[in-house]
ROLO-860051 format. One record per residue (C-alpha): x, y, z. Coordinates in nm, 2 decimals, padded with zeros to 4 digits. Each point is the difference from the previous one (the first is absolute). Layout:
       xx       yy       zz
        X        Y        Z
...
//
This chain:
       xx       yy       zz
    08.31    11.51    10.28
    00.30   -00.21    00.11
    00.26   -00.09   -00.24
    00.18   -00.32   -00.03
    00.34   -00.04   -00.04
    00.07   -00.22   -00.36
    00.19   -00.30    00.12
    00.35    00.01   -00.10
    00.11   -00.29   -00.26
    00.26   -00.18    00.18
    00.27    00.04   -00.26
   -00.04    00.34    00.12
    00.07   -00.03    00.30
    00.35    00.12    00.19
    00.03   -00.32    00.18
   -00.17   -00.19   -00.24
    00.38   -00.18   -00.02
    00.02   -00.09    00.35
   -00.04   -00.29    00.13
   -00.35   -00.14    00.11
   -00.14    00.06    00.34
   -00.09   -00.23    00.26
   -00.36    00.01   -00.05
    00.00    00.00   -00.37
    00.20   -00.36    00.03
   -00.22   -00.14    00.20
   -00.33    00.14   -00.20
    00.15   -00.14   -00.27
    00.11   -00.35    00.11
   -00.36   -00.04    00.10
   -00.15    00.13   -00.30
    00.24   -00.24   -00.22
   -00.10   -00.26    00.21
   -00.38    00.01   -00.04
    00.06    00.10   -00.35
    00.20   -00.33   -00.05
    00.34    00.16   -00.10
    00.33   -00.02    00.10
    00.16    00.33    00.06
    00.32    00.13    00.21
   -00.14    00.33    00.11
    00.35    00.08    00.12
    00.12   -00.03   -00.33
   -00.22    00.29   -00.07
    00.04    00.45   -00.01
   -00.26    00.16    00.15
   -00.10    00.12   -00.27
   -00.04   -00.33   -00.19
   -00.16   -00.15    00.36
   -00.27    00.28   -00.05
   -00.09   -00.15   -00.36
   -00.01   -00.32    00.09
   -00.16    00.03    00.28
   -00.28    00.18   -00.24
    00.01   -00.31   -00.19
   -00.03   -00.25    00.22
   -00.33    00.20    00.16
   -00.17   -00.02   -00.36
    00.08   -00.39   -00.03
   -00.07   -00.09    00.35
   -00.36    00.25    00.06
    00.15    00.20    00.24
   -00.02    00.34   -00.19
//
């Protein structure tokens, strides 16, 4: 049987306060884009990136 690790809820996370990655920014400036929002992903923690990016997946069909 192989067991899966429980995702961790970003406001768990240790670096959860950092600031976002490269490749979340640019995930999310796309996703924002198809999803017809404006959004400064560099305004963003990578914590909060992780949600939104989570959001924007449900809005736009990507999930």
């Amino acid at each position: 049987m192989t067991e899966r690790n429980p995702e961790k809820d970003p406001a768990d996370w240790v670096t959860g306060d950092q600031p976002v990655t490269g490749p979340q920014e640019s995930y999310l400036s796309t996703l924002a884009q198809e999803a017809g929002e404006e959004l400064d992903p560099s305004e963003l923690t990578k914590a909060e990136a992780s949600v939104k990016i989570d959001e924007l997946q449900e809005k736009t069909g990507r999930s």
